[in-house]
Backbone bond lengths (Angstrom), bond angles and torsions (degrees), N, CA, C in turn:
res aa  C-N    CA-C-N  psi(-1)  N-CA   C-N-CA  omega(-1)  CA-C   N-CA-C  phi
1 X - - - 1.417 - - 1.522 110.38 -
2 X 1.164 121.08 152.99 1.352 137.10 -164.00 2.021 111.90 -98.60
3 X 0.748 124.31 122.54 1.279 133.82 -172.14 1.682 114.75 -86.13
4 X 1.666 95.68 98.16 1.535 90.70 -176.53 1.877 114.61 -76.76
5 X 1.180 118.85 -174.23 1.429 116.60 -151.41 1.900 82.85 -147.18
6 X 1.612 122.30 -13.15 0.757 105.63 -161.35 2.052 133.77 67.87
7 X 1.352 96.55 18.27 2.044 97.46 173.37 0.901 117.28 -74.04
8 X 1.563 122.64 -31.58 1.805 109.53 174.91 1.358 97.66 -54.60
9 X 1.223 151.22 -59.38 1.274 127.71 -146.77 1.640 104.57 -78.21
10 X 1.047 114.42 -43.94 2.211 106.47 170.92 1.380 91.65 -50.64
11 X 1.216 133.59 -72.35 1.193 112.29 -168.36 1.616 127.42 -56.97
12 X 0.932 137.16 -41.84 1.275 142.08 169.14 1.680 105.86 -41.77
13 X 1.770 111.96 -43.41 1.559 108.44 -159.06 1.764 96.26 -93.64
14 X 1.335 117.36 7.89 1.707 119.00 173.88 1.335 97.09 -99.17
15 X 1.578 123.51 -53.52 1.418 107.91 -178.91 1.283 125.26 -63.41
16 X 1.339 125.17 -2.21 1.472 140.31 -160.96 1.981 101.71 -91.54
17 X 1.940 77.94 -59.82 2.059 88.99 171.54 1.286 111.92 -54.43
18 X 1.392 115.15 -29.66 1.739 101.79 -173.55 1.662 113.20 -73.64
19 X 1.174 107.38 -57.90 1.382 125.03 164.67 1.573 117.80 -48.41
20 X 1.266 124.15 3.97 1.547 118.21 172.33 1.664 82.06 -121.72
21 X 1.577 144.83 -45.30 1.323 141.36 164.49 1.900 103.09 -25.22
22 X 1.209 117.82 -73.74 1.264 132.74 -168.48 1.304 110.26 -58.66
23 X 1.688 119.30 -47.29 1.463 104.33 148.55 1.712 154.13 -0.51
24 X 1.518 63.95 -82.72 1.753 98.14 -175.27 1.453 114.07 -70.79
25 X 1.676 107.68 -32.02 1.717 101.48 176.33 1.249 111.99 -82.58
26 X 1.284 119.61 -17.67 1.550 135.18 177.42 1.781 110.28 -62.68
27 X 1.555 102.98 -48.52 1.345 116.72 168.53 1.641 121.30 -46.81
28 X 1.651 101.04 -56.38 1.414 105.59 -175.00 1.507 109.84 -82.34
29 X 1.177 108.85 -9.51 1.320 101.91 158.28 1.320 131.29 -52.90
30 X 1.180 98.27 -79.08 1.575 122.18 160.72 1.332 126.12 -22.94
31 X 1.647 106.47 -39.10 1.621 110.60 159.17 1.355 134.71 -76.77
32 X 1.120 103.58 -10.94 1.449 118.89 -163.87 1.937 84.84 -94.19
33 X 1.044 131.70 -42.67 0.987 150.66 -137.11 1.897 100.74 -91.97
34 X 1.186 80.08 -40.58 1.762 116.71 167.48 1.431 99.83 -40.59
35 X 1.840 109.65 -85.25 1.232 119.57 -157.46 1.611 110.46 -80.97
36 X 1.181 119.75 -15.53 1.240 130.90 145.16 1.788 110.68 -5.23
37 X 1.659 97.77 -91.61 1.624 149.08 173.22 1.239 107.14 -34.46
38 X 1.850 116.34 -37.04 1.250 118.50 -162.32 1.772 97.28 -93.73
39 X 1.489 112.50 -35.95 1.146 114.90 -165.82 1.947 118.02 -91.85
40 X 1.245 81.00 -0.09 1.619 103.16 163.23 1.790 105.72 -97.04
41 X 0.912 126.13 -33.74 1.267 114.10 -170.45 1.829 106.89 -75.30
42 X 1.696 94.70 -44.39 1.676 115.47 -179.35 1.497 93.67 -42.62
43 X 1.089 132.91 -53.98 1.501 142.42 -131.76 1.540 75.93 -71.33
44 X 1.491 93.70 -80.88 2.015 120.32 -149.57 1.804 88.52 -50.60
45 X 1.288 127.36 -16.97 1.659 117.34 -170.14 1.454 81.11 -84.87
46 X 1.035 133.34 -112.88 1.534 134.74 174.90 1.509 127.09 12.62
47 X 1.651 113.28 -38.34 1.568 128.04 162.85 1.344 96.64 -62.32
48 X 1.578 114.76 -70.70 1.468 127.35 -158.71 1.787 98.95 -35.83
49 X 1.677 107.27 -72.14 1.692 120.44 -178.91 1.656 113.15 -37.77
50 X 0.990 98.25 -30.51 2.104 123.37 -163.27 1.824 78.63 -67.64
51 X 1.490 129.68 -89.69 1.378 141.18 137.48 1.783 108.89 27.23
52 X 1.135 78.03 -67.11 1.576 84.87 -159.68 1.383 107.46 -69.74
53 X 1.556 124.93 -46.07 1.288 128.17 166.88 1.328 116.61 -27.84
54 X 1.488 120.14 -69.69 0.977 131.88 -145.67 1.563 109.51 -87.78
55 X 1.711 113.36 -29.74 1.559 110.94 158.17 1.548 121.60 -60.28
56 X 1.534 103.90 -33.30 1.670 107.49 161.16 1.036 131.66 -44.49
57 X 1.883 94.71 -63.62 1.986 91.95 170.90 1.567 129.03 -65.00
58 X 1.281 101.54 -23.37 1.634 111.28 177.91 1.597 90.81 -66.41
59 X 1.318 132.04 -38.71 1.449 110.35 -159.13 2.089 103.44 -89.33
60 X 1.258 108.57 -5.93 1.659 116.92 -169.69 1.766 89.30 -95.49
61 X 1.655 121.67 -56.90 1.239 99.90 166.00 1.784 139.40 -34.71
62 X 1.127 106.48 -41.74 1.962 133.52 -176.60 1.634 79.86 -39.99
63 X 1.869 112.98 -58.68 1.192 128.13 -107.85 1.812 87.96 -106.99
64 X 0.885 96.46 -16.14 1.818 109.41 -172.87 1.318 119.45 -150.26
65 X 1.165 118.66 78.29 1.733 138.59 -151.81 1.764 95.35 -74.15
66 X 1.610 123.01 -2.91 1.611 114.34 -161.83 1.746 96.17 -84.07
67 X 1.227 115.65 -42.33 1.822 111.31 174.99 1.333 109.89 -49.90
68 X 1.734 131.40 -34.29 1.050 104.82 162.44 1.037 149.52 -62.36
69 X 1.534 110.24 -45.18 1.587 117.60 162.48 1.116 115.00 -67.38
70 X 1.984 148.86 -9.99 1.030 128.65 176.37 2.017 101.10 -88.91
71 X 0.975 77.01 0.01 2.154 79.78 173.79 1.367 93.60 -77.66
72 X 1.272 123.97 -51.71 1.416 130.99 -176.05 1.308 117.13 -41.05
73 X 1.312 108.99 -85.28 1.535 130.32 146.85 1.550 141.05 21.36
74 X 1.595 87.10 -70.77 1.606 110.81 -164.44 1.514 84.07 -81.27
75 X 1.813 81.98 162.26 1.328 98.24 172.64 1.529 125.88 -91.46
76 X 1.351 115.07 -4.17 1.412 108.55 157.55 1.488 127.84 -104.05
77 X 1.553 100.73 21.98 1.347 119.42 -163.21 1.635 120.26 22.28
78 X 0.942 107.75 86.47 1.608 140.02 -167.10 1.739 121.17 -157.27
79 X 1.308 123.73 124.89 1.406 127.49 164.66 1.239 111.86 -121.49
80 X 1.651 140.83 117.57 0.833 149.62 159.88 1.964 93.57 -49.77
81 X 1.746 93.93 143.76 1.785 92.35 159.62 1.705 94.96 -132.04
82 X 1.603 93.56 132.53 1.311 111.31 167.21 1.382 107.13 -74.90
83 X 1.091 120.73 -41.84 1.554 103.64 -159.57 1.760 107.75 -73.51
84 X 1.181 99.92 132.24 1.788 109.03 178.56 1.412 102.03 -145.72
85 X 1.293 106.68 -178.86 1.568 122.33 -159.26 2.167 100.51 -63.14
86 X 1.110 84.48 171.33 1.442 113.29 -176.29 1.830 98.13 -55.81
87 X 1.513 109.46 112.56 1.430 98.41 -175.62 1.356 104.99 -70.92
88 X 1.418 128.19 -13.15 1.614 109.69 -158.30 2.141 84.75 -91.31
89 X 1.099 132.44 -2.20 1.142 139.40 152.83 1.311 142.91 -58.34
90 X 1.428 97.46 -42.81 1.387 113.08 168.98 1.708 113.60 -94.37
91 X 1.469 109.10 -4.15 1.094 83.14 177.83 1.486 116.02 -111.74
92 X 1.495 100.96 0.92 1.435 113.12 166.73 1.762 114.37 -62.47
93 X 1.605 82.95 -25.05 1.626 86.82 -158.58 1.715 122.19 -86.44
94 X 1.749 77.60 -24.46 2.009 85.33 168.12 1.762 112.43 136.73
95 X 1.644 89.15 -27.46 1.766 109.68 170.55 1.524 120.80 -5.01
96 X 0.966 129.93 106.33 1.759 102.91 -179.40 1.515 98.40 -123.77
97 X 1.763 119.90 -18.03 1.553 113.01 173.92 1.904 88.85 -131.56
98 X 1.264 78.08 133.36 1.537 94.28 149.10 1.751 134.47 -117.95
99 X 1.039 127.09 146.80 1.413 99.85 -162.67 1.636 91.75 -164.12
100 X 1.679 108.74 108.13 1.638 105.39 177.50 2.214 106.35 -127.64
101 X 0.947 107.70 125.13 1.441 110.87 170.53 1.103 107.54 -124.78
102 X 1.311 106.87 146.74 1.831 127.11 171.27 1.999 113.38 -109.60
103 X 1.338 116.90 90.55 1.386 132.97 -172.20 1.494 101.33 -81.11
104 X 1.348 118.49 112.13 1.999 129.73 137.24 1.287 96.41 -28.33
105 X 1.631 124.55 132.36 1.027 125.15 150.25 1.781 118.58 -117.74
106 X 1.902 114.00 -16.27 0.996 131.18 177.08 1.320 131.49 125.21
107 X 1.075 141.28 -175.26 1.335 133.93 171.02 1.308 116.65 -76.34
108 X 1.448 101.56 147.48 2.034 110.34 -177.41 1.531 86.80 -92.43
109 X 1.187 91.69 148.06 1.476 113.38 179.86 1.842 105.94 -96.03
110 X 1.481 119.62 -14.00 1.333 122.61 177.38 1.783 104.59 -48.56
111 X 1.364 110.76 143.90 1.504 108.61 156.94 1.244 104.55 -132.23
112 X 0.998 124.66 40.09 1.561 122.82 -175.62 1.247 137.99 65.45
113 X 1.850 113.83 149.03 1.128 100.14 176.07 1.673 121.17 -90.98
114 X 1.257 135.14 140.67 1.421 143.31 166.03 1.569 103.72 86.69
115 X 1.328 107.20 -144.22 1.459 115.24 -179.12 1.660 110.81 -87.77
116 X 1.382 108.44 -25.15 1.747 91.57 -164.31 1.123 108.54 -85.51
117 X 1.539 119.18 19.09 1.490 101.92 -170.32 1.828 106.16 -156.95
118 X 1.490 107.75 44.18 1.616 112.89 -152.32 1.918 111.49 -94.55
119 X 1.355 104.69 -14.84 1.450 96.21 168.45 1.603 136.10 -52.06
120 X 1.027 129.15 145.37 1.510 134.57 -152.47 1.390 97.77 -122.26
121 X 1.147 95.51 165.98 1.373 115.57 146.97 1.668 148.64 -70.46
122 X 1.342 102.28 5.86 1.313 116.02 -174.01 1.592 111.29 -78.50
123 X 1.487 90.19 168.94 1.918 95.08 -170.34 1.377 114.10 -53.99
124 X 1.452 123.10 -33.60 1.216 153.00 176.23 2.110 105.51 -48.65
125 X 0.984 117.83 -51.66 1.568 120.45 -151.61 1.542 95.99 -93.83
126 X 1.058 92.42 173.23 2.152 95.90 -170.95 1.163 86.81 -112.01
127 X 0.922 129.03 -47.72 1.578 115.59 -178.23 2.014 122.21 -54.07
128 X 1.619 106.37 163.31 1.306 103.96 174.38 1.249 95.59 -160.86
129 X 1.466 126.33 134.04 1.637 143.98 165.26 1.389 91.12 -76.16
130 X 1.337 134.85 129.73 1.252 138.99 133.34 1.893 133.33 -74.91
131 X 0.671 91.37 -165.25 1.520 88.11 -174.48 1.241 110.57 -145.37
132 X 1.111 139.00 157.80 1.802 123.29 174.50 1.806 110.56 178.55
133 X 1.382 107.66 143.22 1.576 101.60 -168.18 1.647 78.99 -111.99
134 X 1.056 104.96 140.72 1.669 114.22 167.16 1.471 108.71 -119.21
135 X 1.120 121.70 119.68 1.565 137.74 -168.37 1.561 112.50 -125.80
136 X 1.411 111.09 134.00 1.228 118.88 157.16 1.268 115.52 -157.58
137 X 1.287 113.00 155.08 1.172 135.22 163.88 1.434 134.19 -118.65
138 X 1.595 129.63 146.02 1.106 141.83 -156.50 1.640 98.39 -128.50
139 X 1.288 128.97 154.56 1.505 130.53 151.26 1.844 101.54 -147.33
140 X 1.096 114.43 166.90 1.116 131.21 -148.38 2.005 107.24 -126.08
141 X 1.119 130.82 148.04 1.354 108.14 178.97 1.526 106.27 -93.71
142 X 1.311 115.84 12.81 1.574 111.44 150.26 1.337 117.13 -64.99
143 X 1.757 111.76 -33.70 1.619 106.53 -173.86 1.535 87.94 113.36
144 X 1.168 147.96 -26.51 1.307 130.79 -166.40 1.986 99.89 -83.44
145 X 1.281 121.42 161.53 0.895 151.22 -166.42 1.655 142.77 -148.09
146 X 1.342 120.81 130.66 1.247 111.78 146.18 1.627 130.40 -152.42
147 X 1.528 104.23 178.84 1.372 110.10 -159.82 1.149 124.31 -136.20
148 X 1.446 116.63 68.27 1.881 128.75 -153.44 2.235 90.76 -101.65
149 X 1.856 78.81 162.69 1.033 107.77 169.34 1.413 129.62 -125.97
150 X 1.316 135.52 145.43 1.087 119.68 151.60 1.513 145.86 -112.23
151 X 0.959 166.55 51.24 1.332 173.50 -29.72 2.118 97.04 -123.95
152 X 0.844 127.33 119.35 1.619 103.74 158.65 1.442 117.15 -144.64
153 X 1.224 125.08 167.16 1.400 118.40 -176.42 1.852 91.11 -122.47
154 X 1.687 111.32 148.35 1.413 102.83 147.51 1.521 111.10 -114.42
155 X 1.204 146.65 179.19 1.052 162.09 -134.67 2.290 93.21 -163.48
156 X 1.149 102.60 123.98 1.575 98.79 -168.35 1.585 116.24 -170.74
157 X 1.118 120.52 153.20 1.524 116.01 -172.28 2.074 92.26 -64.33
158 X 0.852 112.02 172.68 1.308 111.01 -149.69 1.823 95.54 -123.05
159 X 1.532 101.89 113.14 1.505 97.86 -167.56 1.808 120.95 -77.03
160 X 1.134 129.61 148.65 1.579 153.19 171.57 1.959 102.43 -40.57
161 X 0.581 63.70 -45.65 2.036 71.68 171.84 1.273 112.04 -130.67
162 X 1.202 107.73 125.37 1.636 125.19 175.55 1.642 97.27 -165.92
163 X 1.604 100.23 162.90 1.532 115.80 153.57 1.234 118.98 -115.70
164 X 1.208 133.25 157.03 1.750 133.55 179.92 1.603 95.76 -115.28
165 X 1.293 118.34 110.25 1.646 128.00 170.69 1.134 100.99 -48.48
């Protein structure tokens, strides 16, 4: 008869530790992997809202031409815009700052290309290209955030008081 030593069982209880090792890093992986997923989604929701603001105000500007010319206007050439998203929206959504301005940046110097489009900017023409950075920002009561811009020009009878930056 053969004299056991008992190794299946060490061996059995090493392959066992490894396989609960591999587990467990597999696990914390997976979590890590987790909040990863979550903090990518937080982000791109917060971009998306960021988005949405600012197609809003672009569409309330269209709609109410006086924020432009008081951007003009003022003397720090600046318009706060009140109008922002749906509060019972934002506050479903987590919103804790909202924050939209409409910035003078000055006259475009473009006068167009060819004939259909040759008015200037000179003292002379009724017309005036404006210029304007429209900015807002969103933050979230996660803490995540963002802070987009948009570039726009209007095209407009050309007001009696202004400054050119």
């Amino acid at each position: 008869m053969y004299k056991q030593q008992g190794s299946s069982l060490i061996i059995s209880l090493v392959l066992l530790a490894i396989f609960s090792l591999i587990g467990i890093a597999a696990m914390s992986t997976s979590t890590v992997e987790e909040k990863m997923a979550s903090n990518s989604q937080e982000s791109l929701d917060v971009f998306q809202l960021t988005q949405s603001e600012l197609d809003g105000q672009v569409t309330y500007l269209k709609s109410d031409i006086k924020k432009i010319y008081e951007a003009v206007n003022s003397t720090n050439q600046k318009a706060n815009l009140n109008h922002s998203l749906d509060q019972a929206k934002t506050t479903k959504r987590g919103i804790t700052s909202n924050q939209s301005e409409l910035n003078y940046e000055g006259l475009s110097s473009f006068s167009g290309f060819g004939k259909t489009n040759t008015f200037s900017n000179d003292i002379n023409s009724p017309k005036a290209t404006y210029l304007f950075e429209l900015n807002a920002q969103l933050e979230k009561t996660s803490g995540s955030n963002s802070n987009q811009t948009y570039g726009l020009s209007y095209t407009g009878p050309k007001q009696k008081k202004f400054s050119n930056k």
